[in-house]
Backbone as a printed PyTorch tensor [residue, N CA C, xyz], in Angstrom:
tensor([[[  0.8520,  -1.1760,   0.0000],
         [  0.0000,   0.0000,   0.0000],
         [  0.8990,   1.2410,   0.0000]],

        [[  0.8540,   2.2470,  -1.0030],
         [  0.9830,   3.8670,  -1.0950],
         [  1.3110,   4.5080,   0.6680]],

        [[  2.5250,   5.1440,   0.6540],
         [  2.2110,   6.2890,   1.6170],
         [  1.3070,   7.2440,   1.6980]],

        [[  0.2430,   7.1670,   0.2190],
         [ -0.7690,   8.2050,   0.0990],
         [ -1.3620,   7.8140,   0.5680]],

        [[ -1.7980,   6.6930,   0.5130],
         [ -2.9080,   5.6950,   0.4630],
         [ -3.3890,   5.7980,   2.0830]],

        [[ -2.1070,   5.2750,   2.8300],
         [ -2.2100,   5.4040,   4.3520],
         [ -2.1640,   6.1220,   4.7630]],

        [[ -2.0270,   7.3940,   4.1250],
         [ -1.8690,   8.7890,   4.8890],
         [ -3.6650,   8.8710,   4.9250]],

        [[ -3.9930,   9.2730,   3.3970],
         [ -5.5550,   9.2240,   3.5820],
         [ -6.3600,   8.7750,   4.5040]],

        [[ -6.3580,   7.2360,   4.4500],
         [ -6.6580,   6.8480,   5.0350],
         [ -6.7180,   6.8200,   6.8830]],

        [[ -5.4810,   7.0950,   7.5710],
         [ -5.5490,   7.7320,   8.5620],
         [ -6.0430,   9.1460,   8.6630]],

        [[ -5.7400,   9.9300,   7.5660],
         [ -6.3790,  11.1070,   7.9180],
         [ -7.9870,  11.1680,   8.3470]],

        [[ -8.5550,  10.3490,   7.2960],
         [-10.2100,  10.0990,   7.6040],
         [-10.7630,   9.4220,   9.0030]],

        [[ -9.8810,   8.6700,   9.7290],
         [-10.0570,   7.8510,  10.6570],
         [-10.0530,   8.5750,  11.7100]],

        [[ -8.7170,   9.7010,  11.8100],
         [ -8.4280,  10.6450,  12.6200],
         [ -9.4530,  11.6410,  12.7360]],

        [[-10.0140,  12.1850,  11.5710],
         [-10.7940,  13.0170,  11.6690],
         [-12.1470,  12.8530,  11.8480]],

        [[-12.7330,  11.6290,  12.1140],
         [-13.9780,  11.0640,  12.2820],
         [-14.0070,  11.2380,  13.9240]],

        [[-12.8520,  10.2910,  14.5280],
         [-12.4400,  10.7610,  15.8860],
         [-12.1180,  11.7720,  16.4680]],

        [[-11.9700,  13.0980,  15.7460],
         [-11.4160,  14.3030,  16.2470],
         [-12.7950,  14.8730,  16.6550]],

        [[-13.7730,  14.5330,  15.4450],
         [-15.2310,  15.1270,  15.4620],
         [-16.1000,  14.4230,  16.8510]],

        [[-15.5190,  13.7360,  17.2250],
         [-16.4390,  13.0200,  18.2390],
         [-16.0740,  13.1800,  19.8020]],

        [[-14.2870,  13.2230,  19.8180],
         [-13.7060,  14.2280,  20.5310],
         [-12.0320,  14.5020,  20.3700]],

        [[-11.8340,  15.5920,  20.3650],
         [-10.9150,  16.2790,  19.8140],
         [ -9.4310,  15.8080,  20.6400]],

        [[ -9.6750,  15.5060,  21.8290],
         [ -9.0740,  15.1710,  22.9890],
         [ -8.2550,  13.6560,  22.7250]],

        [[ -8.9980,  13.2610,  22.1140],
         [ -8.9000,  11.4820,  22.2040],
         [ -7.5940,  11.2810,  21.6440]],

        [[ -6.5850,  10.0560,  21.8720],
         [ -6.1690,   9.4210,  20.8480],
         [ -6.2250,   8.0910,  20.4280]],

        [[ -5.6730,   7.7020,  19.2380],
         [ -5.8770,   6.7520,  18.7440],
         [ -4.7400,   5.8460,  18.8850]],

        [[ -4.5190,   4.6500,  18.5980],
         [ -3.5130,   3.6520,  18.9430],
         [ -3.9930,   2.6400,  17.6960]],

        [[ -2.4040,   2.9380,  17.3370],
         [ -2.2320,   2.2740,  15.9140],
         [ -1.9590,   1.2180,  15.9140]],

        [[ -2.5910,  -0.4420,  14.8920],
         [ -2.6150,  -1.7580,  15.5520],
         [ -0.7830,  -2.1960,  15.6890]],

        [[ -0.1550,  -3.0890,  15.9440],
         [  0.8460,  -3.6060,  15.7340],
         [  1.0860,  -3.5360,  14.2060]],

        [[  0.0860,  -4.3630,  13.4970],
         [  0.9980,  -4.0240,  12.0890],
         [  1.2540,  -3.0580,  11.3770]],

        [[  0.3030,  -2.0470,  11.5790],
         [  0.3390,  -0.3630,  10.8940],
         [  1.8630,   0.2850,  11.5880]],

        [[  1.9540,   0.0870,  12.8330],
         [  3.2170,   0.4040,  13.7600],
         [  4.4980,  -0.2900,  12.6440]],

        [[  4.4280,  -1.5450,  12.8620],
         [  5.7850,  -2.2420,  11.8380],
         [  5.7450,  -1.9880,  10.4660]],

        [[  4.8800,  -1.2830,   9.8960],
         [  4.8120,  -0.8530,   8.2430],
         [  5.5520,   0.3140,   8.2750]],

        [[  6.7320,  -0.0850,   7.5090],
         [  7.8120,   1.3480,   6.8160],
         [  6.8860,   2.5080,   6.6320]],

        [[  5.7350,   1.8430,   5.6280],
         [  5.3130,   3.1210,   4.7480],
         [  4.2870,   3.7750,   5.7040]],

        [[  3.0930,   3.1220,   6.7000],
         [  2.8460,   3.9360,   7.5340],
         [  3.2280,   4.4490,   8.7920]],

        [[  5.0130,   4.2610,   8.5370],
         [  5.3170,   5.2930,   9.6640],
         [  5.8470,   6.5800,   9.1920]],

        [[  6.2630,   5.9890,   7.6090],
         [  6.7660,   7.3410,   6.6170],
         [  5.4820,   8.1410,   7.1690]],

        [[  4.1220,   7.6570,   6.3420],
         [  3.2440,   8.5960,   6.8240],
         [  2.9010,   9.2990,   8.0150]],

        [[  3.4500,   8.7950,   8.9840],
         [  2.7300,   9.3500,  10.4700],
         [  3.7180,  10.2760,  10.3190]],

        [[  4.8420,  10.0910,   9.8730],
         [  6.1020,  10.8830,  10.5500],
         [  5.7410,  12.1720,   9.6020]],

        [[  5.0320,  11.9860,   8.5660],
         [  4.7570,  13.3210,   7.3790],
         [  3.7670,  14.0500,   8.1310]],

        [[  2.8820,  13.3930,   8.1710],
         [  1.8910,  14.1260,   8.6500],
         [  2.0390,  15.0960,  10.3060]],

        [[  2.8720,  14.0790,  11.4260],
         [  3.2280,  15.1660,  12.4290],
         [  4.5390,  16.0210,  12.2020]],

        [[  5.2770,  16.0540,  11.0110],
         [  6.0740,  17.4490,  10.4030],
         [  5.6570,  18.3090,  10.1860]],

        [[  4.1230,  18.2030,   9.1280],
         [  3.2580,  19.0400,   8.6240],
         [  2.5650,  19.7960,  10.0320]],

        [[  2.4780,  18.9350,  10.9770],
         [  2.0520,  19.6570,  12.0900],
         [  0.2770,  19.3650,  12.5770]],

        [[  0.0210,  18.4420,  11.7360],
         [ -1.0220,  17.3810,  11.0720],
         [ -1.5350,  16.7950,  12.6170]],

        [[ -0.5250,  16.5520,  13.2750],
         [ -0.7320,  15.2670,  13.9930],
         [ -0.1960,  15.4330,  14.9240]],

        [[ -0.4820,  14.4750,  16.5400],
         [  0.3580,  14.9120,  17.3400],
         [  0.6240,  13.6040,  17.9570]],

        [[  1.6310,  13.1420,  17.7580],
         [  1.9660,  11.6220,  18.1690],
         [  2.4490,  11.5450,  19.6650]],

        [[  1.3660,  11.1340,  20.6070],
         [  2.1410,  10.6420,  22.3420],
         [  2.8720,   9.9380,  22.5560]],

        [[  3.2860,   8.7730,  21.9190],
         [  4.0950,   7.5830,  22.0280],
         [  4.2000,   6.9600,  20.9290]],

        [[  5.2100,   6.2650,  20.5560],
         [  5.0670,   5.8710,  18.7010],
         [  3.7380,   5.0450,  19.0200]],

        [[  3.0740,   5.4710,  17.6710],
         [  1.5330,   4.4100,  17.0990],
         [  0.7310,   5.0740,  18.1780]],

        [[  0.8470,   5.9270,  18.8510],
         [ -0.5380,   6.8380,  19.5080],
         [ -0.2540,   7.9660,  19.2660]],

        [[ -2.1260,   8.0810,  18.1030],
         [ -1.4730,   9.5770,  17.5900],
         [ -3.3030,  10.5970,  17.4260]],

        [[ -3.2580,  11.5880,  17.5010],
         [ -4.7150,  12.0180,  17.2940],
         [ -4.7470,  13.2380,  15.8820]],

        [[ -5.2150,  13.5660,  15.8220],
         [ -5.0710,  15.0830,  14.7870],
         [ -5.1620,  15.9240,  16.2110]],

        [[ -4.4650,  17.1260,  15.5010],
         [ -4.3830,  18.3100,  15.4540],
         [ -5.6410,  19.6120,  14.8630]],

        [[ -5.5290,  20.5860,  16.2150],
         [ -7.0150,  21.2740,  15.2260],
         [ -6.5060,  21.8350,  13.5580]],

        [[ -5.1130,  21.8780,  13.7470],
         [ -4.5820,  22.9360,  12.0890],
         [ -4.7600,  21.1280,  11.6850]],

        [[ -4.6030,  20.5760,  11.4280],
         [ -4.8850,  19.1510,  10.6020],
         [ -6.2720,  18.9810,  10.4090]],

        [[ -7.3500,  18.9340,  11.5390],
         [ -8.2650,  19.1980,  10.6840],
         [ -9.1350,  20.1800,  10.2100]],

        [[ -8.1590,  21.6920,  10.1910],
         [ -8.7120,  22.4570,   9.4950],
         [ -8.7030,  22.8920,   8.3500]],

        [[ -7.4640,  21.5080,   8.0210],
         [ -6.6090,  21.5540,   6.7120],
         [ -7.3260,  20.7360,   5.9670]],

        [[ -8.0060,  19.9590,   6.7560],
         [ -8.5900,  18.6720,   6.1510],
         [ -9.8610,  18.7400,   5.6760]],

        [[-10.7330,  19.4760,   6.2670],
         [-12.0580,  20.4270,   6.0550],
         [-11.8080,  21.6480,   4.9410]],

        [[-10.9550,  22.0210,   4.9940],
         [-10.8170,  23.0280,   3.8480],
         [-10.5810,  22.4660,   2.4980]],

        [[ -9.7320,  21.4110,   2.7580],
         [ -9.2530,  20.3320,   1.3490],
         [-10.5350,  20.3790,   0.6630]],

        [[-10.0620,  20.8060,  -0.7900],
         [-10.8760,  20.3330,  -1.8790],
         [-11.0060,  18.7550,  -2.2020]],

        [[-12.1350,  18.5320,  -2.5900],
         [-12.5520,  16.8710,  -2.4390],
         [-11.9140,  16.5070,  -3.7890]],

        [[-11.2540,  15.0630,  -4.0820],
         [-10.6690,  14.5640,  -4.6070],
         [-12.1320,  14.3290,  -5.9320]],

        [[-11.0620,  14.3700,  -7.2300],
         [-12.0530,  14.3600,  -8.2560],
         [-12.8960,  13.0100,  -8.3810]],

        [[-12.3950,  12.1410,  -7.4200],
         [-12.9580,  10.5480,  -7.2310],
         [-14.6920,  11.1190,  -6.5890]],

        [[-14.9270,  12.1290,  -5.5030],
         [-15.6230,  11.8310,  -4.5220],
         [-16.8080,  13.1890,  -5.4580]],

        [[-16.7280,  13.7630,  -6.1450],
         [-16.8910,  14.8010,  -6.6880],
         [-18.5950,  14.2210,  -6.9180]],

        [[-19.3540,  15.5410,  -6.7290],
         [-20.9560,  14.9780,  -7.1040],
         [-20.7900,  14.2830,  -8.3270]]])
């Protein structure tokens, strides 16, 4: 799987949970933790400032992450 792929994909997961509470974090399973490519991603996304990781593989969004994420124009896939 894409570093895009898993970035997305956590981003949506994160931000479903941010909406429900902002506070929370999440804890990433064992294998997402041992995947190169989604730690490339975690590590992108809390550079960007995206994310705020407590301990490796516990990580929540950030309010600038999801205000970045709410502002994002929707991918031409999701488009009416």
């Amino acid at each position: 799987m894409s570093v895009q792929n898993i970035r997305d994909g956590l981003l949506v997961t994160l931000v479903l949970r941010y909406e429900q509470d902002p506070d929370q974090f999440i804890t990433l399973s064992r294998q997402t933790v041992d995947s190169s490519s989604a730690r490339l991603a975690v590590a992108e996304l809390r550079n960007e400032g995206l994310v705020e990781e407590k301990i490796r593989g516990v990580i929540r969004l950030t309010p600038l992450g999801y205000r970045k994420y709410k502002n994002a124009p929707l991918p031409y896939a999701y488009a009416g």
